[in-house]
C-alpha positions in Angstrom: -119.8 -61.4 -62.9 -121.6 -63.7 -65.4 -123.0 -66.7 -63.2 -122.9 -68.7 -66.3 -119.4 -68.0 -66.5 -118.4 -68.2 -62.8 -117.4 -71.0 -60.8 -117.0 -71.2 -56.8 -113.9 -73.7 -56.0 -113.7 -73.9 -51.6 -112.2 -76.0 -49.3 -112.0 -76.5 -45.1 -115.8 -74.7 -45.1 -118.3 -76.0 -42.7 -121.9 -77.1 -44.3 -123.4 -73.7 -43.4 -120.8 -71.6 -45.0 -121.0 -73.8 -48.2 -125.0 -73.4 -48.0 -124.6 -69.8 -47.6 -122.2 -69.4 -50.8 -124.5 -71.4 -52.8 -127.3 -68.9 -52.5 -125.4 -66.2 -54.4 -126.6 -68.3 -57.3 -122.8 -69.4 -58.5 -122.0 -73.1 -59.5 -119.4 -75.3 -57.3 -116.1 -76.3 -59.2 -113.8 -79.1 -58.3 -110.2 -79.7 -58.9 -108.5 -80.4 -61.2 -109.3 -78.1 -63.8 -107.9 -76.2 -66.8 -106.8 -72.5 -66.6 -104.6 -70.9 -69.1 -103.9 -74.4 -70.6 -102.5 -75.5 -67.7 -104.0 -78.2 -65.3 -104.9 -76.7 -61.5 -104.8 -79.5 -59.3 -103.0 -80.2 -55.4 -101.5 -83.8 -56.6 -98.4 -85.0 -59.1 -99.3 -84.7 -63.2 -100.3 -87.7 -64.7 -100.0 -88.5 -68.1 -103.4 -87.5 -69.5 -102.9 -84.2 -67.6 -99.9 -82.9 -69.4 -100.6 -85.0 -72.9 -101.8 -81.5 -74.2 -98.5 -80.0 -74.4 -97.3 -83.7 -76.1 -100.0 -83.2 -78.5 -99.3 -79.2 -78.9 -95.7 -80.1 -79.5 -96.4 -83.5 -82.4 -98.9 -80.7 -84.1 -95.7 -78.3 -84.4 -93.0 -80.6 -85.5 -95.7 -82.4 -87.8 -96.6 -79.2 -89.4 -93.3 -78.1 -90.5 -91.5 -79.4 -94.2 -88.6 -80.9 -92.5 -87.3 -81.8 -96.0 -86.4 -78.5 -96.7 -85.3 -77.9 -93.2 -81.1 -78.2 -92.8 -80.0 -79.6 -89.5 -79.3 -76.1 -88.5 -83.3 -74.9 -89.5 -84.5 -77.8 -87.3 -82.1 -76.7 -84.4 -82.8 -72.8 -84.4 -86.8 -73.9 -84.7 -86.3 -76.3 -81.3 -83.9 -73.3 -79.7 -87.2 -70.7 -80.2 -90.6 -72.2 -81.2 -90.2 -75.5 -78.7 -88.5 -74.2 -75.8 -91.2 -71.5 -75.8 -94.2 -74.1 -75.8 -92.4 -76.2 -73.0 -91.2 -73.1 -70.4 -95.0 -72.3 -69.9 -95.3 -75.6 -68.3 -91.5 -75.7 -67.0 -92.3 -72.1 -65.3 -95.3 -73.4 -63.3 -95.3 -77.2 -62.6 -92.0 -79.7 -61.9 -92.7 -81.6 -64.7 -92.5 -85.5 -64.0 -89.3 -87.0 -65.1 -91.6 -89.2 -67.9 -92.8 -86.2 -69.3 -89.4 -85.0 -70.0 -88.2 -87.6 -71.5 -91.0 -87.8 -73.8 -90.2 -83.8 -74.8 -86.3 -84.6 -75.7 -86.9 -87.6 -77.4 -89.5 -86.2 -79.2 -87.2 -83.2 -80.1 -84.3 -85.8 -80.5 -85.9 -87.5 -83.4 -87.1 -84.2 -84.5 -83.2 -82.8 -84.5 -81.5 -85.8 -86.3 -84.4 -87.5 -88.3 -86.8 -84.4 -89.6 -89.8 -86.3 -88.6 -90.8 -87.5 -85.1 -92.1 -90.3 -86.7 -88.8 -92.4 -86.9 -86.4 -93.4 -84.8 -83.4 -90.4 -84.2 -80.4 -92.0 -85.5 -78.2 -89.5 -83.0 -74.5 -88.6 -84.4 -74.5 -87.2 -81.0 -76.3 -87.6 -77.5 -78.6 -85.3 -76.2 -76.8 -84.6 -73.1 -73.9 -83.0 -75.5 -76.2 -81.1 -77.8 -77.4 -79.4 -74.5 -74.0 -78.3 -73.6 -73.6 -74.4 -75.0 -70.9 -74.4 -78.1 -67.9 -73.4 -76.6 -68.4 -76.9 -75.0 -68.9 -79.0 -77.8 -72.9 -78.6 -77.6 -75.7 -76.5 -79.8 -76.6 -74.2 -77.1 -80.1 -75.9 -76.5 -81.4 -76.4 -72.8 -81.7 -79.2 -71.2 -85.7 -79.6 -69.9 -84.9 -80.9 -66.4 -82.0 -78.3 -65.5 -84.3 -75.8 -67.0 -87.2 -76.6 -64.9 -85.4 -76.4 -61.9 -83.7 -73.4 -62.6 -87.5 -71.6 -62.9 -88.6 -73.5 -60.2 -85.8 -71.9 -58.1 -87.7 -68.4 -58.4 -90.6 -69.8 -56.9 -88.4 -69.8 -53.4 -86.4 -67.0 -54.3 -90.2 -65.2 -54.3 -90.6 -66.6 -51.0 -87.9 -65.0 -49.5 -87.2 -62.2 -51.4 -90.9 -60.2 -49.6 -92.9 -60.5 -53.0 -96.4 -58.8 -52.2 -97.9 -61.5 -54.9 -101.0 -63.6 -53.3 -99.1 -66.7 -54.1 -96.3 -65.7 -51.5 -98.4 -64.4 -48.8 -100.7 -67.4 -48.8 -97.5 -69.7 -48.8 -95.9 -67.2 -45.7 -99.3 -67.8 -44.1 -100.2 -71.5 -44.2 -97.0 -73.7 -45.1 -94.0 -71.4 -43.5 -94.5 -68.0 -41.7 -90.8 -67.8 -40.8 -87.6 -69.5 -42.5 -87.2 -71.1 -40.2 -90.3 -73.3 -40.7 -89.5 -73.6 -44.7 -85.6 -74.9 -44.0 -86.7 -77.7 -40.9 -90.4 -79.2 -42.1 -90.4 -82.5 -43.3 -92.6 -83.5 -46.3 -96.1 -85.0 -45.9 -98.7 -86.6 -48.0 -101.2 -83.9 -46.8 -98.5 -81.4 -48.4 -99.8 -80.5 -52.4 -97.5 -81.9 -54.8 -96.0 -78.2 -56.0 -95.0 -77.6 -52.2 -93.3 -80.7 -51.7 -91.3 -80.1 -55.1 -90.1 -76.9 -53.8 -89.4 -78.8 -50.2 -87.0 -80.8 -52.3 -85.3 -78.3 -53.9 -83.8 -76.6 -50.5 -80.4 -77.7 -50.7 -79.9 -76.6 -54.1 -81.5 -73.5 -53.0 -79.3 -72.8 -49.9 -76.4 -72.2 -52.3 -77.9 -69.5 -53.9 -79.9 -67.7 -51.3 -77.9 -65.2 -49.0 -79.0 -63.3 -45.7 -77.6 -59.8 -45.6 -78.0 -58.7 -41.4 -79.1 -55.7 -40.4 -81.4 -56.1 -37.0 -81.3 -60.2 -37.7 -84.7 -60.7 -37.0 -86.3 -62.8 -39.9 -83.0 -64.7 -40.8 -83.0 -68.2 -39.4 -79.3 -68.4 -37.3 -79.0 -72.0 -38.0 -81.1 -72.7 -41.6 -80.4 -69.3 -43.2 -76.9 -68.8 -45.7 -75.5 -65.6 -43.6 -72.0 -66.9 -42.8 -69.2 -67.6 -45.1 -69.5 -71.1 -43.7 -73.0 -71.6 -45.2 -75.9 -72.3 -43.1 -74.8 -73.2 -39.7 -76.8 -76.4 -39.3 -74.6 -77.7 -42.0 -71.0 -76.8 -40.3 -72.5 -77.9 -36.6 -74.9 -80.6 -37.1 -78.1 -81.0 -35.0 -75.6 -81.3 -32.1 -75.0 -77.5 -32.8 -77.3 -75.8 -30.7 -76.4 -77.6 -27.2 -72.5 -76.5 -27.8 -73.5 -73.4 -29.1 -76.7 -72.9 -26.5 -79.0 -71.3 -28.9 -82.3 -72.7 -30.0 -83.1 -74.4 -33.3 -85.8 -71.9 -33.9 -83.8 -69.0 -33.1 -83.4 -66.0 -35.1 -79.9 -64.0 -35.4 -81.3 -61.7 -33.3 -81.5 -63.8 -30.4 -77.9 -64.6 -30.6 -76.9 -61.2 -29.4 -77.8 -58.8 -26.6 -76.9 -55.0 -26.3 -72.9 -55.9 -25.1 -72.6 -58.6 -28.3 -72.5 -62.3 -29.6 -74.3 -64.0 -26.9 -72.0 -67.4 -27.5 -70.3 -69.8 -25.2 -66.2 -69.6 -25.1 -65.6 -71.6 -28.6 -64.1 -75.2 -27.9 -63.5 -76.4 -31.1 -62.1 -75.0 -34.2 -65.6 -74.6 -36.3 -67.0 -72.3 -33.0 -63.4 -70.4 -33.2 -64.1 -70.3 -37.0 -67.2 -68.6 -36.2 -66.0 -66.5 -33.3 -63.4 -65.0 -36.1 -66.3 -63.9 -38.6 -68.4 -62.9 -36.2 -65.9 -60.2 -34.9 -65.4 -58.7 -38.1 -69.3 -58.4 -39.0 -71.3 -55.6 -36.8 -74.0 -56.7 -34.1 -77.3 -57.2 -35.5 -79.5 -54.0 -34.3 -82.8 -52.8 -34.7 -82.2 -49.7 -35.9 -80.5 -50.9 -39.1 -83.8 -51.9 -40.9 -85.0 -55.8 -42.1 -82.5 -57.9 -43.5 -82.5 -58.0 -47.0 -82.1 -61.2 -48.9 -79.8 -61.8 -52.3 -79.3 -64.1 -54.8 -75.6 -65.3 -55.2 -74.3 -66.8 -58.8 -70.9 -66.4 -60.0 -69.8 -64.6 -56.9 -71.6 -61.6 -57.2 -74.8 -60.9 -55.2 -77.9 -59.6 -56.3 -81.5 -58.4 -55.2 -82.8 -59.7 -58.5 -83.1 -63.1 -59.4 -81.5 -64.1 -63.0 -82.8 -67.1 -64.3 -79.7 -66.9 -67.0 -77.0 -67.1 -64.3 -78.7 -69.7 -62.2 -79.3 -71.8 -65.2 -74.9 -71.7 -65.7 -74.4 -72.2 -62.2 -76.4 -75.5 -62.4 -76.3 -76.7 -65.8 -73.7 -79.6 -66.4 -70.6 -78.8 -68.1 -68.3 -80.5 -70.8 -64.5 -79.3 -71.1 -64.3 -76.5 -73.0 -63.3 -77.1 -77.0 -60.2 -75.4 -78.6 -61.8 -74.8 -81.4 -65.6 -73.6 -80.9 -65.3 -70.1 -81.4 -63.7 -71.1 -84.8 -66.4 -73.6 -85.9 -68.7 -71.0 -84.9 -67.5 -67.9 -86.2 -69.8 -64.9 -87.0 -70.9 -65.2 -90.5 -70.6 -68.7 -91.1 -73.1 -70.3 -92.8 -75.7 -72.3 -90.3 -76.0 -75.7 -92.3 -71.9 -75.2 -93.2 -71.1 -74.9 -89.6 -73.7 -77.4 -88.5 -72.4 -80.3 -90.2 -68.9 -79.2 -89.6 -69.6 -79.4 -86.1 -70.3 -82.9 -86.3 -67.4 -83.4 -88.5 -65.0 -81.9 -86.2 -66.2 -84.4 -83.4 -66.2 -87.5 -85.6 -69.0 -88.4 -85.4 -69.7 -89.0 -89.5 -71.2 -92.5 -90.2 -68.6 -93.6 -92.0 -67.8 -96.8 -93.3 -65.5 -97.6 -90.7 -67.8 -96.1 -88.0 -70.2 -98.5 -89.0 -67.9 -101.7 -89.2 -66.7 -100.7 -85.6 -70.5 -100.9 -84.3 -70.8 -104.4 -86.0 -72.4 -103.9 -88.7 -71.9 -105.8 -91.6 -71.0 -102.8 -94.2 -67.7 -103.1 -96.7 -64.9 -101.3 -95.0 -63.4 -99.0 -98.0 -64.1 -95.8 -99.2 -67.1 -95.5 -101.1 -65.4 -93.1 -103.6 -61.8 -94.7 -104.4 -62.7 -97.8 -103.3 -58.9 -98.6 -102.1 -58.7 -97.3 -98.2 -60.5 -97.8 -95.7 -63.2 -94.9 -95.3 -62.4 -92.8 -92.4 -62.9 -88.4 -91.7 -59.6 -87.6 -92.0 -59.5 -90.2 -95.2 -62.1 -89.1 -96.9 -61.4 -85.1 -96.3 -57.5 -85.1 -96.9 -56.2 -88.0 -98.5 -58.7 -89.6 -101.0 -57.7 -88.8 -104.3 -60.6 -86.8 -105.1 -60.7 -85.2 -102.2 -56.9 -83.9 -103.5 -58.2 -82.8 -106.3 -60.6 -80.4 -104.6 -57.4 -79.0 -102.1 -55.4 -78.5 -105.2 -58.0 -75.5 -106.3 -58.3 -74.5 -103.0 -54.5 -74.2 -102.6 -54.1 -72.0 -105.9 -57.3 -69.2 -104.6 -55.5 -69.1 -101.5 -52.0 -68.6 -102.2 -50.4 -69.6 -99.3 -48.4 -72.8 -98.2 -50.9 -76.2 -97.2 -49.2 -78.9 -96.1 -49.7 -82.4 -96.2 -52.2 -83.0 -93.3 -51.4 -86.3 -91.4 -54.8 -86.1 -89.2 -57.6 -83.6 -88.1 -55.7 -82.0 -85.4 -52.9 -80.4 -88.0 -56.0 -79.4 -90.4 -57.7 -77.4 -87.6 -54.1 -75.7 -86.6 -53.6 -74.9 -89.8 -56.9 -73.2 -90.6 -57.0 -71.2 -87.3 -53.7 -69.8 -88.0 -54.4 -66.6 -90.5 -51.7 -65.4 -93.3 -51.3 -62.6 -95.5 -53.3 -63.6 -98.0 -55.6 -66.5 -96.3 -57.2 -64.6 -92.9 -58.8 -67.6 -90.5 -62.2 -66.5 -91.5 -61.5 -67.3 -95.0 -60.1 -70.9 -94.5 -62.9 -71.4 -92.3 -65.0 -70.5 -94.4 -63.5 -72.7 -97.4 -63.2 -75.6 -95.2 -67.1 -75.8 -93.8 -67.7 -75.4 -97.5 -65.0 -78.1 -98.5 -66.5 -80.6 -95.8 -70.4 -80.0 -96.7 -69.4 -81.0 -100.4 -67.6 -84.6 -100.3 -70.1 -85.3 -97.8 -72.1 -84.5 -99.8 -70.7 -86.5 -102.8 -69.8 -89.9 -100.6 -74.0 -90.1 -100.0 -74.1 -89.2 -103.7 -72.0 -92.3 -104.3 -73.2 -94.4 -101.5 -77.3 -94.1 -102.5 -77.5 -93.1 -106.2 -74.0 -94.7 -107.4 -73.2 -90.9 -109.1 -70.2 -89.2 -108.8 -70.2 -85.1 -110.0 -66.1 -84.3 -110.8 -64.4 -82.6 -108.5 -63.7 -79.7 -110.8 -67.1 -79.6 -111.0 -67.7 -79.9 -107.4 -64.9 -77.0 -106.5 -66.8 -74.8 -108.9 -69.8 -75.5 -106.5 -68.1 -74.4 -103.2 -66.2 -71.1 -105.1 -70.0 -70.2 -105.3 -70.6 -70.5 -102.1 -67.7 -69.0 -100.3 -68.7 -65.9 -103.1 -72.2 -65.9 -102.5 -71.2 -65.7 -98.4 -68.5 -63.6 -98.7 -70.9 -60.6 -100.3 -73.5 -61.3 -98.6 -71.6 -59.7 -95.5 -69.1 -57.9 -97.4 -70.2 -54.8 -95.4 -69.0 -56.4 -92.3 -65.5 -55.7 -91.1 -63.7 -58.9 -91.7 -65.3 -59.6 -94.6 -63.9 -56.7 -96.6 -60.9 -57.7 -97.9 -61.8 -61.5 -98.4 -63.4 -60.9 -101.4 -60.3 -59.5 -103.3 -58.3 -61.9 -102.0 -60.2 -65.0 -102.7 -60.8 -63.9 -106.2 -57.2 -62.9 -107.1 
């Protein structure tokens, strides 16, 4: 080893044994250091010790031309580039809820603004962006349930008989049986990282199951084994003198070579347990250890899946008629992205504005005669009309008179002959993108573009996407009959 190179970092040794390890000529290090980028150190982060991944993340967003990015480019870039900067730290440390918070606004003004520079005017909340699409979110993660979903595998290690030197060190010093990791209470002497996973041991008991074979490591009272759930939880600490078995005590002890060694059952949770225990076999030693699973979505496995634990404990919107539609297989990203918005009103429009107070004239920007509203300004507004008229003649097929948003959304999901759903869907992302497009037009640099002109504009693009996946199965025909 290179002494220049080499540091000695020791605790709990007497003065001779720290004299002794000095004469091997190596220097003596003290925490908290920096290995891999990431702060070692026994105590909670502060906020100089994780400002490098801040200051890693502002030299990312600040680096990229967000003018040329679409809403779409900025949410694919946070989806791969930022979540893989942040789960180095999310997969090692329980990052403080400041920290966090810094990370999603930072990526909330990066999402909605293009810069992290300015304020994030949000059309919609963070907590629904992070809800995946079928539930009216962008599929992104949300930092915190993320975190604890990777910090889960730290205790799933823990029981799961890992041979790594983090595991047996833990199994030797802070809990040698289960026991000991279900019952201890949290102390300051306690590093910061252990008492994180302390606090994450009722979450943790859903998950973790005890498969018995000779009982012998699986705690009767702490330990998931039953379809009750851990015992402690059904009896109470009052539990062991009804039952007469020890807090401390393994399965194993609660049977002898005739059986269950329990008292006659005198209430209906010890009859409860009297009737599982009957129809699971006695816990003997020639069976082998007990082997431990990990249960999400009511299957068990001896594997943990940081994807299934993350949907068993991620929060959860009602799920949205039309997702799937919105976000069909071939639409096109920015088309689909702003259509998403669209499809949840949330569109600053005029009337939008005016409801939060603001002091804004009330009509539409482009006919200047109703008030400006989605559902006016995509299928009433006279110039909107014009636009439908053209689109009614490429797709020859009937399109009513749309009242509100709910009929337009029926009506495009419902295929015909000669206009398939993918086609109107298609049209209509296009259709929406453009007199958005045309209101700002209006609104900022008082210019309106006709809406022949405009219709001309999204034909392009619903050709341009139709061949460029013209080889793909649903996109065949849509050509011809689009064209005809």
């Amino acid at each position: 080893m290179n002494r220049d190179k080499t540091q000695l970092f020791h605790a709990g040794l007497s003065l001779e044994e720290t004299n002794a390890l000095s004469a091997y000529g190596f220097s003596t290090g003290s925490l908290p250091i920096r290995y891999l980028g990431l702060p070692l150190m026994q105590r909670k982060l502060k906020i100089s010790e994780y400002s490098p991944l801040i200051d890693k993340l502002n030299i990312k967003f600040n680096s990229w031309a967000t003018k040329s990015l679409s809403f779409a480019g900025r949410s694919l870039l946070l989806k791969t580039v930022i979540m893989g900067l942040v789960n180095f730290w999310l997969s090692t440390f329980s990052l403080p809820k400041g920290c966090i918070r810094r990370i999603e606004s930072l990526c909330s003004r990066f999402l909605w603004s293009g810069s992290i520079d300015h304020r994030a005017h949000a059309k919609v909340s963070w907590k629904s962006v992070c809800l995946p699409k079928e539930e009216g979110g962008l599929g992104l993660k949300s930092f915190q349930r993320w975190n604890l979903t990777l910090l889960l595998r730290f205790i799933w290690l823990l029981f799961s008989g890992s041979a790594s030197l983090w595991v047996a060190w833990h199994r030797r010093y802070n809990c040698p049986s289960n026991y000991l990791f279900w019952s201890q209470q949290e102390t300051p002497a306690q590093t910061w990282n252990w008492r994180c996973l302390l606090r994450l041991r009722e979450l943790a008991s859903r998950f973790l199951m005890s498969e018995i074979n000779n009982g012998c490591s699986t705690s009767f009272w702490f330990d998931n084994w039953t379809r009750s759930g851990p015992l402690i939880g059904v009896f109470g600490q009052d539990g062991t003198r009804r039952l007469r078995i020890r807090i401390n005590a393994s399965v194993a002890e609660a049977c002898n070579a005739s059986g269950w060694n329990l008292p006659h059952p005198r209430s209906e949770e010890e009859v409860a347990l009297h009737a599982y225990l009957t129809s699971v076999p006695v816990p003997s030693p020639e069976e082998g250890p007990d082997v431990i699973t990990w249960f999400t979505n009511g299957n068990s496995s001896e594997v943990y899946s940081s994807t299934k634990t993350w949907d068993a404990i991620r929060l959860r919107g009602p799920i949205q008629q039309y997702a799937k539609q919105i976000w069909f297989s071939g639409a096109t990203p920015k088309h689909a992205f702003h259509f998403w918005v669209t499809n949840l009103n949330r569109l600053p429009t005029r009337s939008r504005l005016c409801s939060w107070g603001m002091q804004t004239p009330n009509h539409c920007c482009i006919c200047l005669t109703q008030p400006e509203t989605r559902d006016h300004l995509m299928l009433s507004c006279p110039y909107s009309l014009l636009i439908w008229v053209e689109i009614k003649r490429h797709l020859r097929c009937l399109v009513p008179t749309f009242n509100d948003w709910s009929q337009l959304m029926q009506w495009t999901c419902t295929p015909t002959p000669t206009a398939p759903a993918v086609l109107k869907m298609l049209v209509l992302q296009a259709l929406t993108y453009s007199i958005w497009q045309q209101r700002n037009n209006v609104l900022h640099n008082q210019v309106i573009v006709p809406a022949l002109v405009v219709f001309k504009d999204i034909n392009r693009q619903v050709i341009n996407s139709i061949y460029a996946l013209r080889n793909r199965k649903k996109f065949r025909n849509l050509m011809q009959l689009w064209l005809i």
